[in-house]
N, C-alpha and C positions, 0 to 999 in steps of 0.2 A: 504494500500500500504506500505510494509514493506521499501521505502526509506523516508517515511513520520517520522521517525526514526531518520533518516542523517542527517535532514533540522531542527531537532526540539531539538534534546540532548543538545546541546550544549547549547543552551538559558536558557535549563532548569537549565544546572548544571552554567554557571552561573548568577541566580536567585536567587537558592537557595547554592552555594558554593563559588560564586565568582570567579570559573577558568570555561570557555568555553572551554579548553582542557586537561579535567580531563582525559578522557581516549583516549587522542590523537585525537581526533574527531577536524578535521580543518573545516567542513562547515560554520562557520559563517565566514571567512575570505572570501568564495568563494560568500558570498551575504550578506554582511552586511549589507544591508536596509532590507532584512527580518530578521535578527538576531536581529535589533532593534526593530523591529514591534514586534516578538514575544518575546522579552525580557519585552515590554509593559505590550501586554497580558499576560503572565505570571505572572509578580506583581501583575495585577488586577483580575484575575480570579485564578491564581495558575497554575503551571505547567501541562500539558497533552497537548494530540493531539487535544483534542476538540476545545482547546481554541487558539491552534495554527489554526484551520481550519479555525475559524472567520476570519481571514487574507482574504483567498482565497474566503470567501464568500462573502467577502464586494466586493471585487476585482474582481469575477465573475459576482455581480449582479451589477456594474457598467458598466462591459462589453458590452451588448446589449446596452445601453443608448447611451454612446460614439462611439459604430458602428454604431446607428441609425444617430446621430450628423453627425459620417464624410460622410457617402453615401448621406446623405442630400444635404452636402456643395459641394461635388465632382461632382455632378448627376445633382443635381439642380432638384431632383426630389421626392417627400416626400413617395411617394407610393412604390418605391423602396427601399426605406430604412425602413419604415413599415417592410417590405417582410424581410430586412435581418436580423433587430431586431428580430422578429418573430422566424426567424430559429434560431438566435443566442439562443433563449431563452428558446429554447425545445430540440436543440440539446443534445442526450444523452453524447455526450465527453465532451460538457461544460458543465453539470450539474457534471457529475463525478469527470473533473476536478475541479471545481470550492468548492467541498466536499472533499479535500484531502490536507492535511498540505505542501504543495510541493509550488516551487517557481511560474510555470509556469503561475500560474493566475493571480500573482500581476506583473509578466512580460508583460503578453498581455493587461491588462490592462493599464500598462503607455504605450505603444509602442500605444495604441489605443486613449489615449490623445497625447502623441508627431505628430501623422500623424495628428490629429483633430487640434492644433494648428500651424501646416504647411499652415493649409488649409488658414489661416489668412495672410494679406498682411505688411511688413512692417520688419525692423533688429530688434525692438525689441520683434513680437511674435515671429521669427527665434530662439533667445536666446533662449524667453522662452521654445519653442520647446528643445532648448539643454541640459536645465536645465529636461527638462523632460526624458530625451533620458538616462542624465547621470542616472537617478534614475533607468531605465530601465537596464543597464551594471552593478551598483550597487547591483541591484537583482542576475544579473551572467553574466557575461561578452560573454556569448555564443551567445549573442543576438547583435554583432557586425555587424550581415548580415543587420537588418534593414537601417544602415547609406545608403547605395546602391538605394532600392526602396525611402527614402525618398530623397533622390536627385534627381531621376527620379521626385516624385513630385513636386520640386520646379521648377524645369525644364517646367511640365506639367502647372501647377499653371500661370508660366508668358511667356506660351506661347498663353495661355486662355485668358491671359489680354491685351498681343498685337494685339490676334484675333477680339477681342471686339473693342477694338481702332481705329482701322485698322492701325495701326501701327508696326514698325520693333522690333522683341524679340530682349530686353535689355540684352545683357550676362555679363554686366557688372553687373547689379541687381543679375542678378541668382550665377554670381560666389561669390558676397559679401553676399546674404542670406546662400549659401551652406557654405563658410570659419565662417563665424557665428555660425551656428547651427552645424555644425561636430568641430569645434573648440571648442566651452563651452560644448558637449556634452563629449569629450573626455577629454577634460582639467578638468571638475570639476571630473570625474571618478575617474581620474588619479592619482588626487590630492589627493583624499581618499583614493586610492589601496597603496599611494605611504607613508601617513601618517601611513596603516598598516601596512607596511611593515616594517618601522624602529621602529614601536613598537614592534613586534612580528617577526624579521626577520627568525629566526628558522622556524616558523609555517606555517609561509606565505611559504616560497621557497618549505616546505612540502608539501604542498595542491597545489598548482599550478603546483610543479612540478608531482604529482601523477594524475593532471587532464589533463595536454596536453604530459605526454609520451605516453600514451594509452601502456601503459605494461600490465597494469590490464585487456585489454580488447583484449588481443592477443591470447585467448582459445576462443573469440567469432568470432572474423574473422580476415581472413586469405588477406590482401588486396592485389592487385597487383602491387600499388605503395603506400607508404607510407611516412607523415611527420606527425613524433607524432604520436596525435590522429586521424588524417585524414589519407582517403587512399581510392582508389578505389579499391573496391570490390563487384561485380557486383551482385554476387550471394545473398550476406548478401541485398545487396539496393533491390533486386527483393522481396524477403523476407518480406522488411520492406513495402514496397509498397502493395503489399498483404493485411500485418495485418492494413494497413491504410484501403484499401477497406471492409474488416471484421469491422472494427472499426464503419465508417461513412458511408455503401455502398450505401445509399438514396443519400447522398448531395454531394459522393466523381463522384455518378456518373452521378449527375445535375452535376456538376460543373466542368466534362471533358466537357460535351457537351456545356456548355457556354462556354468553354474558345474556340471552333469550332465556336461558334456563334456570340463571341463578334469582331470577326475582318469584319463579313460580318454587323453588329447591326450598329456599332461604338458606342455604347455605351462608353460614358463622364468615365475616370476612368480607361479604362480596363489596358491603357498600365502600370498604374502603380500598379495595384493588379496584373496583368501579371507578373513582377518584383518581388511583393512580395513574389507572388507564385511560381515561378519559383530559383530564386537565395536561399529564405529561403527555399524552397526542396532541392535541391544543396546543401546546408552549410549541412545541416543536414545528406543526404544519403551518402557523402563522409568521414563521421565519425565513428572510428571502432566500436562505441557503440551506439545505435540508436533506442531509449525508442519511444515509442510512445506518451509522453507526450510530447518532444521535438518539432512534430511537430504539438503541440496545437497552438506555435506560429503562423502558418498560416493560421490557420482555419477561420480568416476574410476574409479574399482571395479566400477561398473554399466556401463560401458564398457569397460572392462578384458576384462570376460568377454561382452558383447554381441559386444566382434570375434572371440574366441573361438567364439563361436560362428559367429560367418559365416565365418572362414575354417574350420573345422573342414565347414560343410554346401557351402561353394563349391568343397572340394576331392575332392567328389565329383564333378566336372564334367560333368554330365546332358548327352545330345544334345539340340537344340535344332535342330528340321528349317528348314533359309533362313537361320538366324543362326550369325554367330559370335563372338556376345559373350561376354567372358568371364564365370562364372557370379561371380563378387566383383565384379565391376565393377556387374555389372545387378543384384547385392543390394543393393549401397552406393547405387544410384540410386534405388533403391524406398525406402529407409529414407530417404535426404535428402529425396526428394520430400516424402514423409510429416509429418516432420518442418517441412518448409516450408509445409504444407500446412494442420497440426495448429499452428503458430504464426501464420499468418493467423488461419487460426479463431480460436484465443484474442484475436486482436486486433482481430477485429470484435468479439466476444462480450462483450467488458473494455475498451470505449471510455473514454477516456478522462473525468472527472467533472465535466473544466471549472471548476479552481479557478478558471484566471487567469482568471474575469472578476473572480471574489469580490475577487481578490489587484488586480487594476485599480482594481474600482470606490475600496477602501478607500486606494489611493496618488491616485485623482482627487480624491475628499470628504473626506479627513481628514486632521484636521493630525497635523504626526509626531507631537507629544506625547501624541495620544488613545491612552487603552491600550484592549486588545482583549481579549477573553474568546472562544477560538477550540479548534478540535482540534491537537495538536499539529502534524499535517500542513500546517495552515495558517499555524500561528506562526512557522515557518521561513521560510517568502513573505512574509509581512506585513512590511512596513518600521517598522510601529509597534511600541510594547511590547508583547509579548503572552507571555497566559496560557493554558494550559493547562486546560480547565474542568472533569477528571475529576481532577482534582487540587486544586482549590479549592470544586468544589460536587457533594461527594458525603458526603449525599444530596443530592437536590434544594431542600428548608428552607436548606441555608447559602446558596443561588443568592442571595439580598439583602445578607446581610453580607459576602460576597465581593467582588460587585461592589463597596462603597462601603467597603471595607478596604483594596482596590488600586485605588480609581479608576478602574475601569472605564466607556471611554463606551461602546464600542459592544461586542456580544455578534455573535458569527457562527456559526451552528448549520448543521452539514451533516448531510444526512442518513443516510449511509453509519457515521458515528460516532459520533453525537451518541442517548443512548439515548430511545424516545418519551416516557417519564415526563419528563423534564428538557425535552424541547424542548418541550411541553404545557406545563410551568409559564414558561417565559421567552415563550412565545407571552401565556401569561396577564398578565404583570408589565410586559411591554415594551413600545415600539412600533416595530412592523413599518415599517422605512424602506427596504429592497430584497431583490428575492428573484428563485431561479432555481430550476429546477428542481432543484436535488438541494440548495441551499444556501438559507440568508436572513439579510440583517444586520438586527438591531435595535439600539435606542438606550436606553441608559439614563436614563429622566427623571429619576428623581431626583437627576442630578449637577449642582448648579448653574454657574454660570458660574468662581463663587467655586474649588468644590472645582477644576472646571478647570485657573484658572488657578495653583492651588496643585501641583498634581499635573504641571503643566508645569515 
C-alpha cells in the first residue's frame, strides 16, 4: 500500500537523521503514538516497512481477543462472541489490514479496549477508559466519532443495572461517568497535540491544516455542501458503499440482515453497535476523501450484527436428511471457508510488487551517502537518504532544481506511484542505469564528483 510510505518516512528519517521533517513529511504530528511505536521498532530492528508492520500485527492479532472480551460482557453470552472472534479472525480486510504499516489497526485496536473497559462499572474504569480513548485520537484524531457510540454505552450499561435492580436509571451516575471519560479522553489528547504544537508550531498548522481543508481532495469529489474536508456528496458515498460490499460482500451482507433482525431478536448490545455502525458510517461517507481503510474502524459493528444474524437464521434448525450438523456450526464453516477463500484470491490477484530487489540493488551499488529521489514506500527500505519526489517535484519543471538543491544521485521511479507525466520527463533528463518490471533506477548526470563529495 503505497500510503504505508506517509505513516513510516518520517520515523525513519528520524532514527537514522534526527529530523522527522526532512523532506516536509508532517505525518508523525498527525499520530504521534505511532510515530513513537515505530521510532521503537526502528532502533530495534532498523528502518523498513516490515518492521513498521509488526505495529499492526500485534494490534490486529489483539483485535479478535478484545472483540471476543467485549461481546462477552455486552451479551452475557460466550457462544456469540466465539462467533464474532471467529469472523474477526479470518476476515480477509483484517488480515490485510492488520499486514500493512498504516495507522488503522492500532486505532481499532484501542477503541476495542476503550469500549471493553466501559463495559466495567465504576469513575475510575470510566478514566481508564479515557486514558484509553486518548491513545486512540493520538493515533489520528479522525476517530473522534467513537466519543458518540461510547456514551450510548454508558447510557446502555446503567440502564442494564437499574433493570437488574428494579430500580430508577441514575442520570446523575451516567452524566458523571460520560464528563469522566470524554473529559481525560480529550484533555490528555489535547494536552499532547497542544505540547506539539509549541514545539513544532510551523509543522503542526502545516499538517493539520492540509488535513481538514480537503483542497487536496477536490479532483476527487465534487460535494454539494461543504466544511473542509466534509461535505455531502452523494455520488462519491454511493461509490464508497459499493467498494465496501466488493471488499466484505459475505459479512457486509450478514450484517445488513442483522441489523433487520436485531430490533425484532432484541439482542443485548444492538442499540449500541447500531450507533457504532451507523454514526462511524456517517463520519466517514460525508468526507471528501474516503479510503476504504477508514472504514476498518467499524468492522466490529459489521460483525456484531453478521453473528446476529447467523444465530438468529441457525436457530431455526432446518432438517437436514443423513446429517446432523448443527445448522451455526455449518454457517460458520461456509463463511470461514469463504473468507479463506476470498483472501487467497486477493493474494494471488495483489502479488506482491517486488521492491526488495529495487531496495537490494541500491544497498549493492550505492554508497550510503548517495541521496535518492524515490516514492515514499520506498524511502522507508532505502538505507540511503531519501526523498520523497511528490513532494519536491510537483510539477514536473522543478524535477532539475530539486534534484541539484538536495543532491540527489540517483532517482527510482515505480510505476504503481510515480504519475506518467513525471516519469516521461526523468526518463527524458536521466540515464536509465536498472530497471524491472514495475520499477527503474536512474542517475543523475549532472552531479559531479565534486557536488558528491560535498553532499557526503
Amino acid at each position: 500500500m503505497a500510503d504505508e510510505g506517509l505513516w513510516t518516512e518520517s520515523s525513519k528519517n528520524y532514527v537514522l537523521y534526527g529530523d522527522p521533517f526532512m523532506d516536509r513529511l508532517t505525518h508523525a504530528l498527525l499520530s504521534p503514538l505511532f510515530h513513537v511505536l515505530s521510532n521503537l521498532a526502528f532502533t530495534v530492528t532498523g528502518p523498513s516497512i516490515a518492521s513498521a508492520r509488526l505495529i499492526s500485527a500485534v494490534a490486529g492479532a489483539a483485535s479478535p481477543v478484545l472483540f471476543f472480551v467485549l461481546i462477552r460482557r455486552i451479551t452475557q453470552r460466550r457462544d456469540l462472541a466465539i462467533c464474532g472472534a471467529l469472523l474477526f479472525s479470518v476476515s480477509e480486510w483484517a488480515a490485510f489490514q492488520s499486514r500493512a504499516a498504516l495507522i488503522e489497526s492500532l486505532q481499532l485496536a484501542l477503541i476495542l479496549l476503550t469500549v471493553v473497559l466501559l463495559t466495567f462499572d465504576g469513575w475510575r474504569m470510566a478514566a481508564l477508559a479515557g486514558l484509553a480513548c486518548s491513545l486512540v485520537f493520538l493515533t489520528k484524531v479522525n476517530a473522534l466519532f467513537v466519543l458518540a457510540p461510547c456514551t450510548v454505552l454508558i447510557v446502555e450499561r446503567a440502564r442494564g443495572i437499574a433493570a437488574a435492580a428494579e430500580s430508577e436509571l441514575s442520570w446523575k451516575s451516567v452524566i458523571v461517568r460520560s464528563v469522566i471519560f470524554v473529559g481525560t479522553s480529550l484533555g490528555v489528547a489535547g494536552l499532547v497535540y497542544a505540547l506539539l504544537y509549541f514545539r513544532w508550531p510551523l509543522e503542526f498548522t502545516r499538517a493539520f491544516r492540509f488535513e481538514l481543508d480537503g483542497k487536496h481532495f477536490e479532483a476527487l469529489s465534487h460535494p454539494l455542501i461543504r466544511v473542509g474536508r466534509f461535505g455531502l456528496d452523494p455520488v462519491f458515498a454511493g461509490r464508497t458503499v459499493l467498494s465496501l460490499f466488493r471488499e466484505e460482500p459475505f459479512l457486509l451482507v450478514l450484517a445488513s440482515l442483522g441489523v433487520i433482525l436485531a430490533a425484532s431478536v432484541r439482542q443485548r448490545g444492538s442499540l449500541f453497535f447500531a450507533a457504532w455502525l451507523l454514526i462511524g458510517g456517517a463520519y466517514f461517507l460525508t468526507q471528501m476523501f474516503q479510503p476504504i481503510r477508514y472504514f476498518y474502524l467499524i468492522l466490529p459493528a459489521v460483525l456484531f450484527f453478521a453473528v446476529v444474524a447467523i444465530d438468529s437464521i441457525s436457530s431455526q434448525k432446518p432438517a437436514l436428511t443423513g446429517w446432523s450438523i448443527r445448522p451455526r456450526t455449518m454457517a460458520m464453516s461456509v463463511i470461514m471457508l469463504f473468507e479463506l477463500a476470498y483472501f487467497a484470491a486477493n493474494g494471488v490477484a495483489n502479488r506482491a510488487a517486488g521492491y526488495a530487489n529495487v531496495v537490494r540493488w541500491m544497498q549493492e551499488n550505492t554508497q550510503p551517502a548517495d541521496r535518492v529521489l524515490a516514492s515514499a514506500l520506498l524511502s522507508t527500505d532505502l538505507k540511503n537518504r531519501s526523498y520523497q519526489f511528490y513532494r519536491l517535484v510537483a510539477p514536473p519543471a522543478d524535477l532539475t532544481t530539486a534534484t541539484q538543491d538536495y543532491h540527489i544521485r540517483y532517482v527510482v521511479v515505480d510505476t504503481s506511484e510515480w504519475p506518467l507525466a513525471l516519469r516521461s520527463e526523468v526518463a527524458h533528463r536521466f540515464r536509465l542505469v536498472r530497471q524491472w518490471p514495475n520499477a527503474a533506477v536512474y542517475e543523475v548526470p549532472s552531479l559531479s564528483a565534486a557536488c558528491c563529495a560535498e553532499a557526503r
